[in-house]
DSSP file (Angstrom, degrees, kcal/mol; ACC not computed):
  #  RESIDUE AA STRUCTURE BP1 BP2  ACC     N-H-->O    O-->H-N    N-H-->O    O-->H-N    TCO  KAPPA ALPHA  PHI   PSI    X-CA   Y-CA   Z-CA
    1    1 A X              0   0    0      0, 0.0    17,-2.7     0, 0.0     2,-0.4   0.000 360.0 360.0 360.0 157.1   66.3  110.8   15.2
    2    2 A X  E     -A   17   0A   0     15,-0.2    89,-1.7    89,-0.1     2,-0.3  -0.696 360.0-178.7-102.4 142.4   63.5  108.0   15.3
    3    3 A X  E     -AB  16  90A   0     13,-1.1    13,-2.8    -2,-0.4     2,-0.5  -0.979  26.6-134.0-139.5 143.4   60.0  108.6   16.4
    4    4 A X  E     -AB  15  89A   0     85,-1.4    85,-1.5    -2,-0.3    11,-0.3  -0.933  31.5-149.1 -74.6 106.8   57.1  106.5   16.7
    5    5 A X  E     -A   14   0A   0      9,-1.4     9,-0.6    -2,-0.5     2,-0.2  -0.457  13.8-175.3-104.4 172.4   53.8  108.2   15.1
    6    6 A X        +     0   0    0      7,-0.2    81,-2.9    81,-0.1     2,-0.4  -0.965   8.7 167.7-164.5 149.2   50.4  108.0   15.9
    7    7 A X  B     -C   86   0A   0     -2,-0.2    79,-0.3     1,-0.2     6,-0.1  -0.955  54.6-119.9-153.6 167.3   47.2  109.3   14.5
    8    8 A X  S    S+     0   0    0     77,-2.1     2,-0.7    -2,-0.4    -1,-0.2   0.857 107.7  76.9 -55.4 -53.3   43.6  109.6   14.1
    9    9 A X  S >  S-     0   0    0     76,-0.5     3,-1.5    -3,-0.1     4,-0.5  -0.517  74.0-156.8 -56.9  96.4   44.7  108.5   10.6
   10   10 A X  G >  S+     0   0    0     -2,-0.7     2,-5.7     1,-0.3     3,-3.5   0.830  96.3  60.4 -63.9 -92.6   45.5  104.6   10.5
   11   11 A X  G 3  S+     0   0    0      1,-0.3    -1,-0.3    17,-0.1    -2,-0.1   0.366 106.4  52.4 -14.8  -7.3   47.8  105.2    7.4
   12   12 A X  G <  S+     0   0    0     -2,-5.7    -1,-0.3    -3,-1.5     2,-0.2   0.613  76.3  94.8-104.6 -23.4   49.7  107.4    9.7
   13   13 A X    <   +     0   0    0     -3,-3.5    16,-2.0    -4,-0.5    17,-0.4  -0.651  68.6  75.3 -76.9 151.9   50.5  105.3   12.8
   14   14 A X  E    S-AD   5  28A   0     -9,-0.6    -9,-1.4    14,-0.3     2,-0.3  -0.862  82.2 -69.5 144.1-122.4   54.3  103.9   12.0
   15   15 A X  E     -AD   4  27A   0     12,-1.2    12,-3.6   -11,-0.3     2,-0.4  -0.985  35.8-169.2-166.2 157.2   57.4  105.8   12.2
   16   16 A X  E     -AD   3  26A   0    -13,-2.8   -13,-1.1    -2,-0.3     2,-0.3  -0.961  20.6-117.0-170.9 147.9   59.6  108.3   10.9
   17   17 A X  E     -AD   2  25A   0      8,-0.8     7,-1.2    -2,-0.4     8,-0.9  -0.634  27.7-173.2 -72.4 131.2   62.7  110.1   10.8
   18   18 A X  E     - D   0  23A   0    -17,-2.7     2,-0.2    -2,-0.3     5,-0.2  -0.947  16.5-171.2-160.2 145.5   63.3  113.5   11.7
   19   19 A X  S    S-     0   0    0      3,-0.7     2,-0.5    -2,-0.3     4,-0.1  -0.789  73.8 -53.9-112.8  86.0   66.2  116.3   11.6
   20   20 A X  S    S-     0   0    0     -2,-0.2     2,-0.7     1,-0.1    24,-0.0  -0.789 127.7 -21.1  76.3-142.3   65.7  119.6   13.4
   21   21 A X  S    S+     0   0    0     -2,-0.5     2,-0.4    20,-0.1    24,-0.3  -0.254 118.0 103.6 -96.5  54.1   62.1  120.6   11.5
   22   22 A X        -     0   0    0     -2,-0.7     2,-0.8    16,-0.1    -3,-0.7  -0.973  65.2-139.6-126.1 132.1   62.7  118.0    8.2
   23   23 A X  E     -D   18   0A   0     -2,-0.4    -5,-0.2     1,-0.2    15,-0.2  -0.983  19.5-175.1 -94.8 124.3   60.9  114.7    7.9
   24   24 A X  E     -     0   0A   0     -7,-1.2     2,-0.3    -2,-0.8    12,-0.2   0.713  62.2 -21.2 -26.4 -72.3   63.5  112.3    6.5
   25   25 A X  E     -D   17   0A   0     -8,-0.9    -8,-0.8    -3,-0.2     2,-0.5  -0.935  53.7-148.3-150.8 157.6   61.3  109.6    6.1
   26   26 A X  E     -DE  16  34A   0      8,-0.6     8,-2.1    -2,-0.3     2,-0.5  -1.000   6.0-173.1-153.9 143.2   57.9  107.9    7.1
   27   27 A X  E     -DE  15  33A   0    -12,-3.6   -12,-1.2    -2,-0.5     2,-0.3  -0.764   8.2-160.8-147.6 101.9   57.0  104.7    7.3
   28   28 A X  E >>  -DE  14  32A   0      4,-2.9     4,-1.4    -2,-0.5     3,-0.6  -0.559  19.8-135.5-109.9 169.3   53.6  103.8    7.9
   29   29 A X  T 34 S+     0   0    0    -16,-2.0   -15,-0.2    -2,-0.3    -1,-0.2   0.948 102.5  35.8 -80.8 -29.7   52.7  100.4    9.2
   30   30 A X  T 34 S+     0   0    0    -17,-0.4    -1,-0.3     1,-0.1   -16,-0.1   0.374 126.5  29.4 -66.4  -1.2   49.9  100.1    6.8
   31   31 A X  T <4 S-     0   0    0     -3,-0.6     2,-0.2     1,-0.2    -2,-0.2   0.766  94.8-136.6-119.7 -37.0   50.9  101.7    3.6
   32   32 A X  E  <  +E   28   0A   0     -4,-1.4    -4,-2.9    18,-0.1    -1,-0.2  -0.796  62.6   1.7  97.6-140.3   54.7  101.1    3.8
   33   33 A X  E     -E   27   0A   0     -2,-0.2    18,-0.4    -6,-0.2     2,-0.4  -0.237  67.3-165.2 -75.6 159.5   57.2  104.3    2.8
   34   34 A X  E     -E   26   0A   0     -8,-2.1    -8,-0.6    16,-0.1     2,-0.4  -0.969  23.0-102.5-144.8 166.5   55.7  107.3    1.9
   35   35 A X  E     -F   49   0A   0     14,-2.5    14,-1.1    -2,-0.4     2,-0.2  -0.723  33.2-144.7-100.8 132.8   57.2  110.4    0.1
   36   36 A X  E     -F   48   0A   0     -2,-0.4     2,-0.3   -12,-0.2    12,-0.2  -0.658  19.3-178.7 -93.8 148.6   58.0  113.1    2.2
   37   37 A X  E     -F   47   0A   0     10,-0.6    10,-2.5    -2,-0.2    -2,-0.0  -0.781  16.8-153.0-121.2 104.1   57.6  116.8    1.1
   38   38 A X  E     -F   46   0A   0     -2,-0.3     8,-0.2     8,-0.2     9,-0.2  -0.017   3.1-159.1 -78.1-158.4   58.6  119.2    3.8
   39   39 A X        -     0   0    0      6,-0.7    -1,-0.2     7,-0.1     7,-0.1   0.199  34.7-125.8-146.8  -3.7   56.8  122.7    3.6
   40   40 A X        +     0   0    0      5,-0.4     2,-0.3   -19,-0.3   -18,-0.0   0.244  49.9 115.1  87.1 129.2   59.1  124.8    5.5
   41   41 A X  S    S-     0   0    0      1,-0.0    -1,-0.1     4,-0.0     4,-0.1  -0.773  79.1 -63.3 147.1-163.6   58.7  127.0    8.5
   42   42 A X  S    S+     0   0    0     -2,-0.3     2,-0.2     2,-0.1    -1,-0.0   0.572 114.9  38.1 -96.7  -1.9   59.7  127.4   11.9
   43   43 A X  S    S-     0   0    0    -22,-0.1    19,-0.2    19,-0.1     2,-0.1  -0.807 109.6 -63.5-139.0 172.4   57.7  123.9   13.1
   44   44 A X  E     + G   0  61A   0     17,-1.0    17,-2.5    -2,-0.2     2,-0.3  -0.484  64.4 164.7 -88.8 138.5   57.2  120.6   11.6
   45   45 A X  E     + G   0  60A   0    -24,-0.3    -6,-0.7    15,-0.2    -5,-0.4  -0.880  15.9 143.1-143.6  89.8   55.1  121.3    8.4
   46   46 A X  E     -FG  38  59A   0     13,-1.9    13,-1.8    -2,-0.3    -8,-0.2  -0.941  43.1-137.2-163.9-179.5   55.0  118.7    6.0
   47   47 A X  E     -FG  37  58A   0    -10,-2.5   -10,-0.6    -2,-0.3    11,-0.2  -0.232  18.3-168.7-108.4-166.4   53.0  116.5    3.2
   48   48 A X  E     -FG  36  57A   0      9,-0.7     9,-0.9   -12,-0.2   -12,-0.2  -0.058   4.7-171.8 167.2  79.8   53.1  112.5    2.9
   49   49 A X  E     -F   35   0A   0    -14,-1.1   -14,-2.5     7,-0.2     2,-0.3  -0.232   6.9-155.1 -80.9 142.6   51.7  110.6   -0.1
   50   50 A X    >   -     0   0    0      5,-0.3     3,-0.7     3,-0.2     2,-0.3  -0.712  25.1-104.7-122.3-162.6   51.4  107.2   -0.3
   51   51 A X  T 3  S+     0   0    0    -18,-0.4     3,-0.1    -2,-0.3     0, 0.0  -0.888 112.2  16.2-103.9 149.3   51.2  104.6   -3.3
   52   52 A X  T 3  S+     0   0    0     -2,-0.3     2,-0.6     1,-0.2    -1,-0.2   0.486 104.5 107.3  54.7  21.3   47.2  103.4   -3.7
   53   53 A X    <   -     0   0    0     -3,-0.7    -3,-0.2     1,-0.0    -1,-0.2  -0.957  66.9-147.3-113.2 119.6   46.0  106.6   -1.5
   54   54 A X  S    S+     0   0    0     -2,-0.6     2,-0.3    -3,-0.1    -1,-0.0   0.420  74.3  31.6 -86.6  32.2   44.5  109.0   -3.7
   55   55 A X  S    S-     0   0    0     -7,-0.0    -5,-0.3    23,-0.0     2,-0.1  -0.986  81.0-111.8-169.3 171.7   45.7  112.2   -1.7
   56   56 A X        -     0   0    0     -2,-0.3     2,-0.3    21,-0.2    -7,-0.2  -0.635  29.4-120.2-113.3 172.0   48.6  113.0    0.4
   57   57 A X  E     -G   48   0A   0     -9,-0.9    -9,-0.7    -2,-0.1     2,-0.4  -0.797  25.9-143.4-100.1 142.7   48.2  113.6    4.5
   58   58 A X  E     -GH  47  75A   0     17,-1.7    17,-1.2    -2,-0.3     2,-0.4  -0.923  16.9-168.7 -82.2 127.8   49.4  117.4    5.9
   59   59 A X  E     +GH  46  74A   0    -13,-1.8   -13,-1.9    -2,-0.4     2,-0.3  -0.925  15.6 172.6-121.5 141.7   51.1  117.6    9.1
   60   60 A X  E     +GH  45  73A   0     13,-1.7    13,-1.4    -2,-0.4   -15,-0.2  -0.845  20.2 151.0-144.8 132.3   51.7  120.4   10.9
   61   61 A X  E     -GH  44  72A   0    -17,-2.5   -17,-1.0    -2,-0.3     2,-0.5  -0.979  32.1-134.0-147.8-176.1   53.1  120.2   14.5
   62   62 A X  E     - H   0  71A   0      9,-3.1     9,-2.6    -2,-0.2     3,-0.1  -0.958  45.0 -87.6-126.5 167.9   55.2  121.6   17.5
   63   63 A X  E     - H   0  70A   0     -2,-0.5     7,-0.3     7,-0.2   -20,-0.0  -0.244  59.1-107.2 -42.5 126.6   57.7  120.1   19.7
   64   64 A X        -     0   0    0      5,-3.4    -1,-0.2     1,-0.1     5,-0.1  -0.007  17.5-115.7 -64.1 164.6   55.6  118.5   22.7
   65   65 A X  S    S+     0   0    0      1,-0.1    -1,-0.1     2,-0.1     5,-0.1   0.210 118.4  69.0 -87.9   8.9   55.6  120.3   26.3
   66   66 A X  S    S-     0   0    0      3,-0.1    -1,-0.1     0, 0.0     4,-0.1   0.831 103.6-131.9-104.4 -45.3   57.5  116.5   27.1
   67   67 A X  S    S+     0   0    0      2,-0.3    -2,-0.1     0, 0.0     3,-0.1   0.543  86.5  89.2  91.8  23.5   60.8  117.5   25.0
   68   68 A X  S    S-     0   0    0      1,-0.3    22,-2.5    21,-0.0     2,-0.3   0.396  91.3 -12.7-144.1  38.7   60.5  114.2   23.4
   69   69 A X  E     - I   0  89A   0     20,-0.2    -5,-3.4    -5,-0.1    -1,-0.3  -0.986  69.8 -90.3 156.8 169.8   58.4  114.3   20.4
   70   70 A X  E     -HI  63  88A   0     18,-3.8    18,-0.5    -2,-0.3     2,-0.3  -0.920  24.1-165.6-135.5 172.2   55.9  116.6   18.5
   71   71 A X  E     +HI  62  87A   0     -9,-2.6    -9,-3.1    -2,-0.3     2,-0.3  -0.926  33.7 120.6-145.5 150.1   52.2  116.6   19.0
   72   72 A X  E     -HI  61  86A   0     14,-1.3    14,-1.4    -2,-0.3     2,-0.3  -0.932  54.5 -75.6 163.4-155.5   49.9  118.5   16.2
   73   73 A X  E     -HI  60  85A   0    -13,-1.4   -13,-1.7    12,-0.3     2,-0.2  -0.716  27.3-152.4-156.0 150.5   46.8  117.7   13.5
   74   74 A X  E     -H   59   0A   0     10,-1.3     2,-0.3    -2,-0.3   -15,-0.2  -0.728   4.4-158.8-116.8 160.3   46.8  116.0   10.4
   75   75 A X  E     -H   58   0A   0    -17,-1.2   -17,-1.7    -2,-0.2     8,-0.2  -0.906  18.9-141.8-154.8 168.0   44.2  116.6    7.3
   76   76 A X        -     0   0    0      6,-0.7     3,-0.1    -2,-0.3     7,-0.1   0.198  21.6-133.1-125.2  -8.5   43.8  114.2    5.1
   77   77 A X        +     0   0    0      1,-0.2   -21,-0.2     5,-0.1     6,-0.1   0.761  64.9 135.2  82.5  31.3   43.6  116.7    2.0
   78   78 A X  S    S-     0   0    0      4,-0.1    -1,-0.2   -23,-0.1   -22,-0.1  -0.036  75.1 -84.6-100.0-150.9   40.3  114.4    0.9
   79   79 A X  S    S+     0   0    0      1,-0.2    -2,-0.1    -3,-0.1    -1,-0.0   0.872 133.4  38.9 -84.1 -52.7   36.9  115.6   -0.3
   80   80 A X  S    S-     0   0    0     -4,-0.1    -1,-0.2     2,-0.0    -3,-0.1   0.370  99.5-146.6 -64.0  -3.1   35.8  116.0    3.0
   81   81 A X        -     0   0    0      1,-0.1     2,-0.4    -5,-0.1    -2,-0.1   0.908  22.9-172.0  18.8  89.4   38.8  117.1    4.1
   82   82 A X        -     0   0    0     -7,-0.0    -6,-0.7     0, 0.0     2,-0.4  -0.746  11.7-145.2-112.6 162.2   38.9  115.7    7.7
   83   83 A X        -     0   0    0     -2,-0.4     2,-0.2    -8,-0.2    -8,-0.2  -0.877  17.8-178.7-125.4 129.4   41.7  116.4   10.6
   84   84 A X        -     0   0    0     -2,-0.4   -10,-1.3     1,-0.1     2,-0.2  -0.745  35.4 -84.8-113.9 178.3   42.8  114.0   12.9
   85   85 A X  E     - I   0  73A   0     -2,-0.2   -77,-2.1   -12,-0.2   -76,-0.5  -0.453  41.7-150.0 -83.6 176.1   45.1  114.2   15.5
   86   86 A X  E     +CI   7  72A   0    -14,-1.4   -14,-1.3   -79,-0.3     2,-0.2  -0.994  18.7 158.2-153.8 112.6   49.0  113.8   15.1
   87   87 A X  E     - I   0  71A   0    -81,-2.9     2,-0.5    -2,-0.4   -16,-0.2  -0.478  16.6-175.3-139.3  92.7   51.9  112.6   17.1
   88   88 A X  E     - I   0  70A   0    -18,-0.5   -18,-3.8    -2,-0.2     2,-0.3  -0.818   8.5-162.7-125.0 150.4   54.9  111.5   17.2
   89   89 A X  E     -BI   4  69A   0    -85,-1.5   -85,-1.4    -2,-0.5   -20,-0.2  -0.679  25.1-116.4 -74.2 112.6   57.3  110.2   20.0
   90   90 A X  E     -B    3   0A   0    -22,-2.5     2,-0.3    -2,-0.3   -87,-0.3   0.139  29.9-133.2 -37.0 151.4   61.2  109.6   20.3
   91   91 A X        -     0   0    0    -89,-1.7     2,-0.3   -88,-0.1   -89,-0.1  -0.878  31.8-115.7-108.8 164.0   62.2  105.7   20.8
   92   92 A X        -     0   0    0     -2,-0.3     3,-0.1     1,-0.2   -89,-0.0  -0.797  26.2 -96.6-122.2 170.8   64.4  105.7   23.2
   93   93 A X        -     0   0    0     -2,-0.3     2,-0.5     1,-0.2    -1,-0.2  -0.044  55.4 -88.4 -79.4-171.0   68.0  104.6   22.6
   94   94 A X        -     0   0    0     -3,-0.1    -1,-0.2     1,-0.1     2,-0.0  -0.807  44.4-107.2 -88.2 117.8   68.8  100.7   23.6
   95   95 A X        -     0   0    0     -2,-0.5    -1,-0.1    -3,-0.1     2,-0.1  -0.128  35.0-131.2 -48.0 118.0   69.7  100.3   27.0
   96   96 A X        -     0   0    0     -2,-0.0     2,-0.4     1,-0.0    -1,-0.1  -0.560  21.9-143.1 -75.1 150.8   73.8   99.4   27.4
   97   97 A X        -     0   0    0      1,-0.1     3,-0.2    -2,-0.1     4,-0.1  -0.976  14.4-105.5-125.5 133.4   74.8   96.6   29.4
   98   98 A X    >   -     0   0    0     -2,-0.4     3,-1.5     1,-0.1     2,-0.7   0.268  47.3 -85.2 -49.9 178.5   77.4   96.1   31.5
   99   99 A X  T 3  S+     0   0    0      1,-0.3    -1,-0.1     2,-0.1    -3,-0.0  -0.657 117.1  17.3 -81.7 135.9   80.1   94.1   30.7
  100  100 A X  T 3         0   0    0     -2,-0.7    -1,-0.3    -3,-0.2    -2,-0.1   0.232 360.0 360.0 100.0 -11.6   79.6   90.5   31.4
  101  101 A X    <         0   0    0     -3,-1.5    -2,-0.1    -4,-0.1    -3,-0.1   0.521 360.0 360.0 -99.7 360.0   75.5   91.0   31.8
């Protein structure tokens, strides 16, 4: 399913795929694809490098109280190692149109 992220992290806000608790894919609007590693566990756990970032972002989240999305913290795995917040949102499908409209 497709989600729309958001983050403290500009390198984070894009999109991404996800199946049950697996990132698929990520795609951030500044960085472009990034390589997923999941981590496993009973919630979304997982890493996300990009090319010309010299350290990959950690996500950890849960499934939102909305049912539509997950909501959680990022770290940024730097020297300072700083946590932003974490989201991401479902898209929602494309409206059908009647026939004739």
């Amino acid at each position: 399913m497709s989600y729309i992220t958001t983050s403290g992290f500009s390198d984070l806000v894009g999109s991404c795929e996800i199946s049950n608790n697996n990132v698929t894919s990520y795609y951030s609007n500044t960085r472009g694809t990034g390589t997923v590693t999941n981590l496993g566990g009973s919630n979304l756990n997982f890493r996300v490098s990009f090319t010309g970032v010299t350290h990959p972002y950690v996500i950890h989240a849960n499934a939102n109280g909305a049912g539509n999305g997950f909501s959680g913290n990022a770290n940024d795995n730097g020297p300072e190692e700083g946590e932003e917040t974490w989201a991401a949102t479902a898209t929602a499908p494309e409206a059908a149109y009647a026939k004739g409209e």
